[in-house]
Structures are given as structure tokens and as C-alpha cells.
C-alpha positions in Angstrom: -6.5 -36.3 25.1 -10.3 -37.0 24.9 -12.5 -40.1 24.7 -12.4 -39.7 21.1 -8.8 -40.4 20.7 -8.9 -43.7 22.4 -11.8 -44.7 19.9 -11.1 -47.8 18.2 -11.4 -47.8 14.5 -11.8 -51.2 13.3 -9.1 -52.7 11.0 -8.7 -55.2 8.2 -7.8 -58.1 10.5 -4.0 -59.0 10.0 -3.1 -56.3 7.8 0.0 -55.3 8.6 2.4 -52.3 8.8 6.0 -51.5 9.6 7.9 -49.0 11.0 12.1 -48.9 10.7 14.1 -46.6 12.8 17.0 -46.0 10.8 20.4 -44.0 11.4 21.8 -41.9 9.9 25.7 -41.3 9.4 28.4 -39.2 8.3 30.8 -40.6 5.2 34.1 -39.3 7.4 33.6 -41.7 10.0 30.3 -43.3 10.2 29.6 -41.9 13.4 26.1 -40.0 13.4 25.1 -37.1 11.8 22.5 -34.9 12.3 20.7 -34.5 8.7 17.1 -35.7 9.2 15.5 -32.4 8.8 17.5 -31.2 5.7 17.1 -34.8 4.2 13.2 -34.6 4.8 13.2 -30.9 3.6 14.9 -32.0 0.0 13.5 -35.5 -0.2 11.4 -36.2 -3.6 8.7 -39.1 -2.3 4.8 -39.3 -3.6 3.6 -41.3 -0.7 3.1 -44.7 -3.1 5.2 -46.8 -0.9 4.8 -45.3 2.4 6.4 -42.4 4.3 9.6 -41.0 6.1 9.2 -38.7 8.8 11.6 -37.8 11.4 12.4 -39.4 14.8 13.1 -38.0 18.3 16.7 -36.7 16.9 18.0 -35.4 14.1 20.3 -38.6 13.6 17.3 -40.8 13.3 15.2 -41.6 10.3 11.5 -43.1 9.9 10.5 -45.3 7.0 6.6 -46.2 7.4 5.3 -48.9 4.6 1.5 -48.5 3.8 -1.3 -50.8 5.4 -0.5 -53.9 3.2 -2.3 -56.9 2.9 0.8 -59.2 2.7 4.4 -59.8 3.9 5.2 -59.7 0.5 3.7 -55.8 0.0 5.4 -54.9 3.0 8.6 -55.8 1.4 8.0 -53.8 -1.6 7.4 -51.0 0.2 10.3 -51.3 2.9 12.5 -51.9 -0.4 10.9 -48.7 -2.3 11.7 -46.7 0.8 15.2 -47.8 1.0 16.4 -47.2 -2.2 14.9 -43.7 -2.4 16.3 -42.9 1.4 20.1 -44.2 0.0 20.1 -42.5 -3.0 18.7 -39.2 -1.2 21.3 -39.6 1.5 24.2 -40.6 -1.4 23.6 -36.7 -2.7 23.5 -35.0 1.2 27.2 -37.5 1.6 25.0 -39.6 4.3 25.1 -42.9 4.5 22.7 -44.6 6.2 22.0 -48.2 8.1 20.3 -50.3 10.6 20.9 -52.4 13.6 19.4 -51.3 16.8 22.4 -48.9 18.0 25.2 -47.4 17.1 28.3 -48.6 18.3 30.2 -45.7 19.3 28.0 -42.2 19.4 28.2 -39.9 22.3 24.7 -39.2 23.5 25.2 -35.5 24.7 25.9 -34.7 20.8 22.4 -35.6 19.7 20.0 -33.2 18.8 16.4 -33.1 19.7 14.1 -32.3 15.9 11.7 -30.0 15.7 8.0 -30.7 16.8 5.7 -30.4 20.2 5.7 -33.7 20.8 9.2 -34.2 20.9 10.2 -30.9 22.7 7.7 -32.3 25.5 9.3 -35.4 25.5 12.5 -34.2 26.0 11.2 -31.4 28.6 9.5 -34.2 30.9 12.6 -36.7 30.4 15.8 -35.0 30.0 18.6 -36.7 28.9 17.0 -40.3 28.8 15.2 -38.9 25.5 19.0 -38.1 24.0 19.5 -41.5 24.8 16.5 -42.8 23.0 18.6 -42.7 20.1 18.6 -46.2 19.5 16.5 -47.9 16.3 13.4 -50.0 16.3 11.3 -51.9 13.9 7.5 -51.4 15.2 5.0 -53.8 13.3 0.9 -53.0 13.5 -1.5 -55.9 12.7 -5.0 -55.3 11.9 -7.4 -56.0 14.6 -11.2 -56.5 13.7 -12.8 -55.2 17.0 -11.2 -53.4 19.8 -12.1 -56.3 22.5 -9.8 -58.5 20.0 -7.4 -55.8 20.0 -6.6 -55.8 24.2 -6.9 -59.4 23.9 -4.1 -59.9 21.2 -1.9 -57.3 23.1 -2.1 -59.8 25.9 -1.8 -63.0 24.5 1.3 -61.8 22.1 3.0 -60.9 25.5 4.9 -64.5 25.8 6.2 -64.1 22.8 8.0 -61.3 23.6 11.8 -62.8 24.0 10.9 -64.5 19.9 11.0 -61.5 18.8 13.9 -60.2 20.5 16.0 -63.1 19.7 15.0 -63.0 15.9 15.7 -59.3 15.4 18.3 -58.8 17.8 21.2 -56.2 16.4 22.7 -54.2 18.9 25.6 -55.2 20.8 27.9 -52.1 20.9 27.3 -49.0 23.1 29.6 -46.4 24.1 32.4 -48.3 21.8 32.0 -51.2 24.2 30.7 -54.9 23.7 27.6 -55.0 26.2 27.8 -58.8 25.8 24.1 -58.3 25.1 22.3 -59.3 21.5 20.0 -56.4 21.7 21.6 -53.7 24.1 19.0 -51.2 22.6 15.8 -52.4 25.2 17.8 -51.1 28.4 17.5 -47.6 27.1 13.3 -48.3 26.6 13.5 -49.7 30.2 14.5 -46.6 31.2 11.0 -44.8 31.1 8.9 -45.2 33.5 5.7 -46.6 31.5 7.7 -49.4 30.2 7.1 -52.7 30.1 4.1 -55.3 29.4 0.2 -54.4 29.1 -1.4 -55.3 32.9 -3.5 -58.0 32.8 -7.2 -56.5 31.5 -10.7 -58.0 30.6 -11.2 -56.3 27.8 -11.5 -52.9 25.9 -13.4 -51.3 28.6 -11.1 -52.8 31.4 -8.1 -50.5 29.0 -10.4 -47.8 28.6 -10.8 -47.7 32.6 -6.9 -48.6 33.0 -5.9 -45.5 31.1 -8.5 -43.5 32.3 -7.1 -44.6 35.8 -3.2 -43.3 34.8 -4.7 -39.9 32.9 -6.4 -38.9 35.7 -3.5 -39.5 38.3 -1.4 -37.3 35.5 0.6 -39.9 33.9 -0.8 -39.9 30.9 -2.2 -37.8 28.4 -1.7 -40.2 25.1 -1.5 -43.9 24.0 2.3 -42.6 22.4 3.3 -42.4 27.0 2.5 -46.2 27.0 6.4 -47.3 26.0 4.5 -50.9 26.6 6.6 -53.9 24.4 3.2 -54.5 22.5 0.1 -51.6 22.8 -2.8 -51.0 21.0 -2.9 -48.5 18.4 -7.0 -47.3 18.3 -6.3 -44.6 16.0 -5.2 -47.6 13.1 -7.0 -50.3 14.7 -3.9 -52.4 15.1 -2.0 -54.0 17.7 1.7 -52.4 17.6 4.8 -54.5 18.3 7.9 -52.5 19.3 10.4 -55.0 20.8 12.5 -55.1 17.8 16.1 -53.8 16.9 16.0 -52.3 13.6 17.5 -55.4 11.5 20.3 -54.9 9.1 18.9 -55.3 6.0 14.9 -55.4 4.7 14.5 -58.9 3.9 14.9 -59.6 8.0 12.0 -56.6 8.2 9.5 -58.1 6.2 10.6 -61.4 8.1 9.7 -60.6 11.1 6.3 -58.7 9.8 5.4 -62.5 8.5 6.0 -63.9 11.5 3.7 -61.1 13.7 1.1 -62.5 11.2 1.2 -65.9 10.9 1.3 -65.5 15.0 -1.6 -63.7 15.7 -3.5 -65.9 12.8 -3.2 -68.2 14.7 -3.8 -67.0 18.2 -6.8 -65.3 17.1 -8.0 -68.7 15.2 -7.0 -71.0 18.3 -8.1 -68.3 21.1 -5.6 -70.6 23.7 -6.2 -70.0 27.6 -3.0 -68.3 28.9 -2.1 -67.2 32.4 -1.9 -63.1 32.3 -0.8 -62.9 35.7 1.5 -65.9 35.8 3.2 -64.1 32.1 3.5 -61.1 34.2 5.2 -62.5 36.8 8.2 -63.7 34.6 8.2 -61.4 31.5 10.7 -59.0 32.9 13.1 -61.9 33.1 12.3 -63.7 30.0 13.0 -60.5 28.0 15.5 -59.9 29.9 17.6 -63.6 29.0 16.9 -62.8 25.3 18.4 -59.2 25.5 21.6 -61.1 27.3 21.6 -64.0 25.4 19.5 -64.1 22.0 19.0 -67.6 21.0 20.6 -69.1 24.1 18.6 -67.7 26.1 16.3 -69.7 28.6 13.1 -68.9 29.5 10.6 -69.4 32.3 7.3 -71.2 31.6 4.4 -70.1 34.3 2.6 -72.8 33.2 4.7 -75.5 33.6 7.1 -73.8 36.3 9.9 -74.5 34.2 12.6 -73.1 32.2 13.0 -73.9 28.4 15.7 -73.1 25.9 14.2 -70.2 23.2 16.4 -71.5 20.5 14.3 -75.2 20.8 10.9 -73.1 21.7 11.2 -71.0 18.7 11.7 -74.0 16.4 8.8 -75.1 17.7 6.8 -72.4 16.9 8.5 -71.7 13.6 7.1 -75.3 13.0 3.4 -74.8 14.0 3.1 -71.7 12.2 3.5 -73.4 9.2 -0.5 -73.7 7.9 -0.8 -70.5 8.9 2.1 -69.3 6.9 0.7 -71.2 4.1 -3.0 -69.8 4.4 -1.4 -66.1 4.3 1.4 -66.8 1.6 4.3 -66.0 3.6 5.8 -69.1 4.2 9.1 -68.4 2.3 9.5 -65.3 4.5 9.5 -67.6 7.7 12.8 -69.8 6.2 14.3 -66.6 6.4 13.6 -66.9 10.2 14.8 -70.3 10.1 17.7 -69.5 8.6 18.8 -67.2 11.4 18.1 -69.7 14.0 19.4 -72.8 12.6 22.7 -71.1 12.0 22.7 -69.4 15.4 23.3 -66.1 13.6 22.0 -63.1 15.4 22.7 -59.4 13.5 24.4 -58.7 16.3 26.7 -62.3 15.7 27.5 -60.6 12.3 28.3 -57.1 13.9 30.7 -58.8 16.1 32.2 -60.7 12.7 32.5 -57.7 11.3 35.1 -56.4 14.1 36.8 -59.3 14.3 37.6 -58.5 10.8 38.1 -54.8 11.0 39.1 -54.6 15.0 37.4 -50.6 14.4 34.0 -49.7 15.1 34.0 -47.5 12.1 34.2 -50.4 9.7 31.9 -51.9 11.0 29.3 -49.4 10.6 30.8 -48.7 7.6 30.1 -52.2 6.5 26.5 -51.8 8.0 25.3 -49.3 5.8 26.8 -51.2 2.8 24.8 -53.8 3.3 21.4 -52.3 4.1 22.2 -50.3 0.7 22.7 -53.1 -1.6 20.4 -55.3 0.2 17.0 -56.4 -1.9 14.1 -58.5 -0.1 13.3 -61.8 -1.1 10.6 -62.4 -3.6 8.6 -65.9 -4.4 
């Protein structure tokens, strides 16, 4: 990689795009099915809404909205790409869904898709990149300057266990309850370079930082940084990628509000925060939302105290309210609220769903249903 490639190319600030791992599933069963490439090869799409590309296995699925201005684009474009992905999966008999796993799929059966990048990947990690089949939703914002970038990466860090609570869908692995919300993080956790951005000055001090790991042969690209939150310099954006896929788009473009009306305001209010001290307790904080979603309690450096997520993220629902208002996504934040206020996790319907079914394969069945007919909210 050379000092080109980790040039940052200034950004619309708070422009936003999303990403949506997605699986991909036989009609017999709903187990996975490998039917990315063939899907991709037949697939009719002019670009005008995004993109799909493949993902590390031939059961997984990429939808990729444009750089939008709004929540509300975003939406439009995650609901464009859904409807064509269905109906091109309808014809192929695939069905397809989200959530953040799948409930009951035997790693060893997945197959690695064609491409360098993820031949390499599998060549330097083995089976652990079999096991990366589980489903994200990454969300870029725009960053103006690179030195606003690195700082944004840093300051979003507390925030992590929000966004893990508010898009947490994967409870099943292996056909067993993991008594987690989002089971799907452990399998990130795995790699090595996983984890939160060190604390760093500014663009230079990442520059010098990656510089630091390439030259001890640890890195040769930003994509080996499997960091919760990373810059992006080639799009000028700050990338999210903490979240389980959600189960239906509305959620998606939920979340993408959110990451906006949050960094709006972090950017606009520039708080102090304590890098170090957020280090120090990150690893638990994610891990209590993981575990326990909105129950979860987290630890406050600051105030060397613990504090219940579901009563922080009220909270912070609450102030982000102007901000929501000054960016026209309010609406898309009550479908946040909604979540919390009824205690509902995806992964609280997922187990529903079982209780109702007692099989796994209903459920998924159920799952794909509902990401099919599912339509965004609109104002």
C-alpha cells in the first residue's frame, strides 16, 4: 500500500452511506446457500440506487446505497436495492434476509468467492474467515478534513455499546441460544486487529500509527484494521461497523440517522473526552451490550461509575433532538425510540419467532419474509 492510499479525500461533511451484509438462503430449508456469484452474474441493476457486490462467501450478499445527503435518501436507496435483490433471488428460488447470523449454518460448508483479496484473507486466517460469515450494517459519514476524521473515530468510540444495543440481531449460533443480543461481534473479536482506534493526536499521529504496524508487517491496507469505527481516506468518511445487519430497512436507515445526528453534534460541541480512560473500559462496555442489549450496564471513566444503557440511550436519544431536527431525520430517531421503549431488540423478536415455531427453520423462514415485504418509513 503507498502513501497515496492513506490520502484523505475530503468529504461532504455528514453525508452518509450504508453498507448491509445480507444472507442468503435456500427455499428447502432456509439454511444458506451459496448463490452470490450466479446472483451477481444474472442481476439487472444500473447503479442509480447503489450497488451489490459480493462478500467474503458465496452465502453473503452486499447492498451499498450511494453517498446521500439524508437519512431519508439512504432509505430509498436501501429500499431500491431490496426489492431488486428479492425479486432477483425469487427467480434463482433464494430467499434472502437479515439479522446478524444465521441460526443454524455449519461453518465448514461455506465457500470462500472469488477475488485476491479474499483468497488472501482466507490464506492468512484460515478457518476464522469461514466463520466471518456473519452480517453487518457498516455506516460512512462524511468528514470535512482528515484531522476531523481521526478525531470523530475517537470520540464516536463511547458510543460504541448504542449502537450495539439498537441494532442488535443475532442470538443463534450453531442451532443454540448464545444468550447474547448480538452473538455476531465474538466472531470480529476473533482477528487480531480488532477492537477500538488507540488513542492518537491527530491525522499524522494515524499516519505514523499505521506506518508503525506496516512496517512491523501487520498491515498492508486500512481494510486489516477490523477496528469497531476506522477511517475510510479513500471516501473521506468515518466508517461504523459495530452493527448486526437489522431485519428489515427501516431499522437501516434508523440507525444511519442516528450516526448523523451523533456526529452533528460532536463535531458542533467538540466535548473533552478521556481517550485513554474509554480505552480502558471499551472492551467491557461492548462487551455488556453484546450479552445484554438494552440491559446492559456500562462503565463511565469519567465518573468511575456504572450506568444502565437503556436510561443512557434515552438520554441521548433526547439530546439529539435539534440536531435531528436541523438534519430532517427526526422521524427516523422514533424509530429508535420505539425499540427501546418497548425493550424490543431483533434479536427479542428472533427469539418470538421460536417460541412460536420451536424450529430454527421458521424462523429464518419468517426472517426473510419480513425483510421482503418490509418498506422504510417516509415523512
Amino acid at each position: 500500500m503507498s502513501d497515496a492510499d492513506l490520502e484523505f479525500h475530503d468529504s461532504e461533511p455528514l453525508t452518509l452511506g450504508v453498507e448491509l451484509e445480507l444472507q442468503l438462503l435456500t427455499t428447502r430449508d432456509y439454511d444458506l446457500t451459496r448463490g452470490a456469484t450466479d446472483l451477481l452474474r444474472a442481476a439487472r441493476h444500473d447503479g442509480s440506487n447503489g450497488d451489490i457486490k459480493l462478500e467474503i462467501t458465496e452465502s453473503m450478499i452486499e447492498i451499498n446505497t450511494r453517498v446521500c445527503p439524508s437519512a431519508n435518501a439512504i432509505a430509498t436507496d436501501l429500499d431500491a436495492l431490496r426489492g431488486l435483490l428479492v425479486d432477483q433471488c425469487a427467480r434463482n428460488n433464494i430467499a434472502v434476509c437479515g439479522g446478524g447470523t444465521h441460526p443454524f449454518h455449519s461453518w465448514p460448508d461455506r465457500r470462500i468467492s472469488p477475488g485476491a483479496r479474499y483468497e488472501m484473507t482466507y490464506e492468512r486466517y484460515g478457518y476464522l474467515a469461514k466463520q466471518f460469515t456473519v452480517f453487518g450494517q457498516h455506516i460512512h459519514v462524511g468528514c470535512a478534513t482528515a484531522d476531523d476524521a481521526i478525531w470523530l473515530t475517537q470520540a464516536l468510540g463511547p458510543y460504541v455499546p448504542c449502537f450495539i444495543a439498537l441494532s442488535a440481531a443475532s442470538p443463534y449460533i450453531d442451532g443454540v441460544d448464545t444468550l447474547f443480543h448480538s452473538a455476531r461481534l465474538n466472531a470480529v473479536s476473533a482477528f487480531p486487529l480488532s477492537g477500538q482506534c488507540p488513542a492518537l493526536p491527530d491525522w499524522n499521529g494515524f499516519l505514523k500509527h499505521f506506518g508503525f504496524l506496516r512496517d512491523c508487517g501487520i498491515v498492508t491496507s486500512i481494510k486489516d484494521l477490523y477496528w469497531d469505527i476506522r477511517p475510510k481516506p479513500e471516501y473521506g468518511t468515518v466508517e461504523i461497523r459495530v452493527c448486526d445487519t437489522p431485519l428489515d430497512v427501516a431499522q437501516a436507515a434508523a440507525l444511519a440517522a442516528f450516526a448523523q445526528a451523533l456526529a452533528r453534534r460532536l463535531l458542533r460541541e467538540r466535548p473533552a473526552f478521556d481517550a485513554v480512560g474509554a480505552l480502558h473500559v471499551a472492551r467491557y462496555n461492548k462487551f455488556q451490550a453484546c450479552r445484554y442489549g438494552f440491559d446492559a450496564r456500562i462503565s463511565d471513566p469519567g465518573k468511575r461509575a456504572q450506568e444502565d444503557l437503556r436510561a443512557t440511550l434515552k438520554e441521548l436519544l433526547d439530546a439529539l433532538n435539534d440536531d435531528a431536527r436541523a438534519l430532517g431525520c427526526q422521524h427516523w430517531l422514533d424509530v429508535l425510540r420505539t425499540s427501546l421503549f418497548t425493550g424490543a431488540t431483533g434479536s427479542d423478536w428472533l427469539r418470538s419467532r421460536l417460541a412460536v415455531h420451536e424450529n430454527l427453520n421458521d424462523v429464518v423462514r419468517d426472517s426473510a419474509e419480513r425483510f421482503a415485504a418490509m418498506r422504510p418509513l417516509v415523512e
